[in-house]
KEKOLDREN-296164 format. One record per residue (C-alpha): x, y, z. Coordinates in steps of 0.05 Angstrom, whole numbers, padded with zeros to 5 digits, always signed. Layout:
BEGIN
XYZ...
% end
This chain:
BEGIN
-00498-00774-00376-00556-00800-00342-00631-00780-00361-00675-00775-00304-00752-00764-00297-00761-00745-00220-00837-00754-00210-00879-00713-00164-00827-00671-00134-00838-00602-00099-00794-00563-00119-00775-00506-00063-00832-00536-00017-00884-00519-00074-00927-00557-00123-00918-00629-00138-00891-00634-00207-00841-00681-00249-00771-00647-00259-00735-00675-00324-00658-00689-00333-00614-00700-00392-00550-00685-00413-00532-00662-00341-00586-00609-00340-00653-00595-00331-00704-00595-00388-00777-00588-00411-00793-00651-00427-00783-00727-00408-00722-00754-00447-00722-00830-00471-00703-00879-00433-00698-00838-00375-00690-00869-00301-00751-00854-00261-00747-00836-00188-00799-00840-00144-00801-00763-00115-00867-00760-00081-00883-00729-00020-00803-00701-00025-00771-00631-00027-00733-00618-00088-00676-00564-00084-00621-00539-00113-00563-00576-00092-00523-00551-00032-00459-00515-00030-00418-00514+00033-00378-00449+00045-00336-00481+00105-00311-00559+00098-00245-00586+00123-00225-00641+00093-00159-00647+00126-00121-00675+00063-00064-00674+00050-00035-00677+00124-00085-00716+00158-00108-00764+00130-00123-00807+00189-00181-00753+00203-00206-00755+00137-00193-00755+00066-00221-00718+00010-00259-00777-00008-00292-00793+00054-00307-00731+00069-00342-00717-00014-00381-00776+00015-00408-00738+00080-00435-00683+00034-00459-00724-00013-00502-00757+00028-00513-00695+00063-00545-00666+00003-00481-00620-00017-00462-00615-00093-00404-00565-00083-00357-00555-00024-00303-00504-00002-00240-00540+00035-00205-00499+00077-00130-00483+00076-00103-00499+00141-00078-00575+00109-00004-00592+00111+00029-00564+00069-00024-00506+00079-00056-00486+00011-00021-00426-00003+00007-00443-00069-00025-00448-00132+00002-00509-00141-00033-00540-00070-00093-00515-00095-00089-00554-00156-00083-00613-00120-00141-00601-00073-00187-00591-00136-00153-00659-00170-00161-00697-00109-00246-00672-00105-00246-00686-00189-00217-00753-00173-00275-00778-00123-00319-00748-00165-00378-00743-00111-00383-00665-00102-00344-00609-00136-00287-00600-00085-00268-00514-00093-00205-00502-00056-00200-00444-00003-00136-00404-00007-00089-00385+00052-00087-00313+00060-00023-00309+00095+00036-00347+00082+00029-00416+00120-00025-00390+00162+00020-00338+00195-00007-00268+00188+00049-00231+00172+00060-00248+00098+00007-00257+00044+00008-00318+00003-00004-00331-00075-00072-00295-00070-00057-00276-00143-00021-00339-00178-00076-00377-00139-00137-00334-00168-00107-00350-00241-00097-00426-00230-00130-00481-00254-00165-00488-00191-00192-00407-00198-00184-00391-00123-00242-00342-00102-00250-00344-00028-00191-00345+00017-00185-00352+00083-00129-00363+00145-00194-00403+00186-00164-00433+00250-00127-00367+00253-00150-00303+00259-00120-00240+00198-00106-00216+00263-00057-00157+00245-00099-00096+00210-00056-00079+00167-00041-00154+00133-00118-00150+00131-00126-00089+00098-00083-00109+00042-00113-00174+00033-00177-00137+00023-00146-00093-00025-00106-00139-00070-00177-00198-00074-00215-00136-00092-00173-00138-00162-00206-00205-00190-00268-00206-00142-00249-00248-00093-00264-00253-00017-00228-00252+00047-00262-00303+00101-00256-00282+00166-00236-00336+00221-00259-00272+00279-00217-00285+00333-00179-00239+00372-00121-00272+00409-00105-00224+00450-00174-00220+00491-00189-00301+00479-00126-00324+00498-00088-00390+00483-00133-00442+00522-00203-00406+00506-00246-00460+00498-00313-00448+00531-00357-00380+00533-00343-00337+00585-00390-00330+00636-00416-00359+00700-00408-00427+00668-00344-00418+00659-00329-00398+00725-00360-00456+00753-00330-00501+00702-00260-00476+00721-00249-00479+00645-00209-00414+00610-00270-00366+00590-00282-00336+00513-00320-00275+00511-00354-00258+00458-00322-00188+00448-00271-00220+00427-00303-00241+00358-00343-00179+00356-00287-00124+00362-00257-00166+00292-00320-00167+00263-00334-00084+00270-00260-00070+00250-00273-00118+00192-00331-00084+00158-00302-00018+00172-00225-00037+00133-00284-00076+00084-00315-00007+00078-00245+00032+00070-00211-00013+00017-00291-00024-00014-00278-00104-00020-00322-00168-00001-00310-00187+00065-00335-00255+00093-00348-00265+00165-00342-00340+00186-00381-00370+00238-00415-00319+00273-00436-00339+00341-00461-00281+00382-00511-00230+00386-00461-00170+00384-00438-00195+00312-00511-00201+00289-00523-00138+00314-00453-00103+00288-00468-00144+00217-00534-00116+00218-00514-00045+00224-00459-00060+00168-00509-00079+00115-00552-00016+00126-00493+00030+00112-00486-00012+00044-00417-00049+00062-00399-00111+00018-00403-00162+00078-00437-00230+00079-00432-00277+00137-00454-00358+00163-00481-00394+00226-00464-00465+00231-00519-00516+00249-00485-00530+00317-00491-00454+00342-00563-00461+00319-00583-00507+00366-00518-00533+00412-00515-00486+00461-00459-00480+00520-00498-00515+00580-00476-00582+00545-00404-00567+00571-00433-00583+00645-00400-00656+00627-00338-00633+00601-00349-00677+00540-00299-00661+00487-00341-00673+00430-00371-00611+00451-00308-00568+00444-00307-00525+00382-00278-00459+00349-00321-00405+00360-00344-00437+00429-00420-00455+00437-00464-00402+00469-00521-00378+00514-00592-00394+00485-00593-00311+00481-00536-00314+00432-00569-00378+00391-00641-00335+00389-00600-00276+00353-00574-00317+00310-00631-00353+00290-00662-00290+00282-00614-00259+00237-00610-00323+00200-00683-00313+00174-00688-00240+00162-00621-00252+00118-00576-00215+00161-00534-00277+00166-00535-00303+00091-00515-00374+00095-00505-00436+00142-00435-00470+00130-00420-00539+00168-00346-00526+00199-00347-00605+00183-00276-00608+00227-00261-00691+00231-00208-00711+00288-00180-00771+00304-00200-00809+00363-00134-00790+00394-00130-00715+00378-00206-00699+00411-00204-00761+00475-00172-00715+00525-00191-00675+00584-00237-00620+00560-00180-00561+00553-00134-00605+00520-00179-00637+00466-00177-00609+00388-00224-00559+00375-00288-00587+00324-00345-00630+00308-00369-00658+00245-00432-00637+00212-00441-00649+00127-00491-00710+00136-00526-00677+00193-00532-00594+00157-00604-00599+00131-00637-00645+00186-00610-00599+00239-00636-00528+00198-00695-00566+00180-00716-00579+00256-00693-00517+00278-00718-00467+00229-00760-00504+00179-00807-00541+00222-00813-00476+00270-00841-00437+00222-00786-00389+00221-00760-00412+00145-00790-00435+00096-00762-00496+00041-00741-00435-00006-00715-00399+00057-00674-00465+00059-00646-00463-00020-00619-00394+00001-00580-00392+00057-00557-00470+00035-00552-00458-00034-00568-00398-00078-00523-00359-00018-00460-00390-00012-00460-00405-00093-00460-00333-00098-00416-00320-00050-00358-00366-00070-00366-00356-00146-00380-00422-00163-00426-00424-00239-00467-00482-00243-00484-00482-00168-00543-00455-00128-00591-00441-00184-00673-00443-00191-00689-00509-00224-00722-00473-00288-00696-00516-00350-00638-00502-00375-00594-00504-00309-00540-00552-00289-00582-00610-00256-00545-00607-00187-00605-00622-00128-00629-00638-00075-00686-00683-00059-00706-00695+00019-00757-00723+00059-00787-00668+00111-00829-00714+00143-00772-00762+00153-00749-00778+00228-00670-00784+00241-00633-00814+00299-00561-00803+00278-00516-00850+00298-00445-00831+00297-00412-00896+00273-00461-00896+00212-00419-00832+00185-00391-00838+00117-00331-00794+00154-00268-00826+00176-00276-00792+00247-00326-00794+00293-00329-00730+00338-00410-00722+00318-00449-00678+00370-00514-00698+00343-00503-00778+00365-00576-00807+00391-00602-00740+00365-00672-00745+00346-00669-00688+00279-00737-00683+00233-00717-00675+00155-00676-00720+00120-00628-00718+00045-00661-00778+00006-00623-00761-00058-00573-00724-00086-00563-00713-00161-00488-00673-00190-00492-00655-00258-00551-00703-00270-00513-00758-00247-00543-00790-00171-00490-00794-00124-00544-00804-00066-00606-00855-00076-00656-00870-00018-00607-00838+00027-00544-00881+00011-00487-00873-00040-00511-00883-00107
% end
């Protein structure tokens, strides 16, 4: 283990002061021979946990690999990520969950939690190993069909009730099919028209969402809401919490600032699964992200090969990336607003989705005696992303030539750095 002195950070945005690290954790006093970083004028947090990742191995590995993508979240500040199921083979088994978690033990960057299927190879009609899964090695708490929509109520309902036995969660991927379509891929509205491109309107996430919290209610499990991306979920959530149902939900950075007048060009890179909105839609959200009825941002880091996103706009794979870019983007658009605040930040980035995926060790306070997983970043710091700089395999980055204010500087897992002035350690 490493033994750190980290002078002159401040911690959550507050006083300058040195943190101390030993043995993997934090503690009251310098140890000997300890490595001294240079912290001042930083943020120190808790480190971040990422609800929403795909990693896209095994299957695709030309998009991205487990490693590559531990490296994006490294250096985007992340100690702990989720990776979705929809691999090949999907992770529906206990035994592909396994290997998920070996693969994120072997890179050793982040701790890599596995998402579990919900249904059978992603195909709504029959659930998978929710149970052998939740007893694995790999301790399955969050599961999730994302790409696909639990569309069928009653596969949904008994999801709910059989994750309620070992207090796990359902995430919702809240889609309807029926009013989206097959070739939804930009909000549906006057642009869309003039576009000419197939319209997604945005009851078609809402009426999911309501029947959601209400089977949530029925069955009284956790339900998860992916992704939110329009005012009528904020406002549905909203009502959910004040009648006391067991429903969290996350905004990606993207839907916090991207908003759908950047399809005018028809650029691909643009194209993603809930489909970027009006400003109206992005205000709600913002809103509901800072009075905590949205509890956590999640990236929806989706990597694609050059050849599965450079086609005409309908045709083009749905996602953009986001891990490296998470905190510069929530930093400029809610941090240096005045809307959050740095311990706003820790927890809807970390404390949150800790909590809501179950992972101990993850998103705690920095008082001594906690796992020494942070966060250190510049807020001052000035970012032009650049797309071919990504630690990622793929390249589909919305944020290219981006000016973004707030950058990671350092990352520390278990007391070990994996980021040092902002590159791999």
């Amino acid at each position: 283990m490493t033994a750190l002195v980290i002078k002159g950070a401040s911690p959550l945005g507050g006083e300058p002061r040195d943190l101390y690290v030993d043995n993997g954790v934090l503690v009251g006093e310098a140890p000997a021979g300890a490595r001294v970083i240079d912290a001042e004028g930083l943020v120190a947090l808790p480190g971040f946990v990422d609800l929403h990742t795909h990693l896209r191995e095994p299957g695709r590995e030309d998009a991205e690999t487990v490693l590559t993508g531990s490296r994006a979240a490294a250096l985007g500040g992340f100690t702990a990520v989720l990776a979705m199921a929809n691999t090949s083979p999907v992770t529906d088994t206990a035994e592909a969950a396994e290997r998920v978690l070996d693969l994120g033990r072997l890179a050793g960057l982040v701790d890599v939690q596995p998402v579990g299927a919900v249904t059978h190879g992603l195909g709504g009609q029959e659930l998978a190993e929710l149970g052998l899964m939740a007893r694995s090695r790999a301790r399955v708490r969050v599961f999730s069909d994302d790409g696909r929509c639990v569309h069928d109520a009653r596969v949904m309902r008994r999801a709910l009730e059989y994750v309620r036995a070992f207090g796990g969660v359902i995430s919702q991927h809240s889609q309807d099919p029926d009013l989206a379509g097959p070739t939804a891929c930009c909000h549906e509205g006057e642009l869309s028209g003039r576009l000419g491109l197939p319209g997604w309107p945005g009851i078609a996430e809402e009426t999911i969402v309501a029947r959601d919290v209400m089977l949530a209610r029925h069955t009284n499990s956790r339900l998860h809401v992916a992704h939110v991306s329009t005012a009528g979920s904020v406002e549905v959530l909203r009502w959910a919490k004040g009648q006391g149902i067991d429903v969290t939900a996350e905004v990606t950075p993207h839907h916090l600032l991207l908003t759908a007048d950047l399809l005018r060009g028809y650029d691909p890179v643009f194209k993603v699964n809930p489909p970027l909105r009006p400003d109206e839609d992005v205000a709600a959200l913002r809103d509901a992200l800072a009075d905590g009825t949205i509890d956590a941002v999640a990236t929806d880091h989706a990597p694609h090969a050059r050849h599965d996103k450079e086609h005409a706009f309908v045709d083009a794979a749905f996602g953009m990336l986001g891990l490296e870019t998470a905190l510069s983007v929530v930093s400029e658009v809610m941090v240096t607003s005045g809307a959050m605040t740095w311990s706003d930040v820790a927890r809807v980035m970390s404390q949150n989705p800790a909590r809501i995926a179950g992972l101990d060790g993850h998103g705690g306070t920095l008082a001594v005696g906690q796992p020494a997983n942070l966060t250190l970043v510049d807020p001052a710091a000035v970012v032009v992303v650049d797309r071919a700089a990504s630690a990622s395999l793929s390249r589909n980055n919305p944020w290219h030539e981006r000016k973004l204010t707030g950058a990671v500087v350092a990352t520390v897992l278990r007391g070990v750095p994996t980021v040092l002035d902002g590159g791999l350690a």
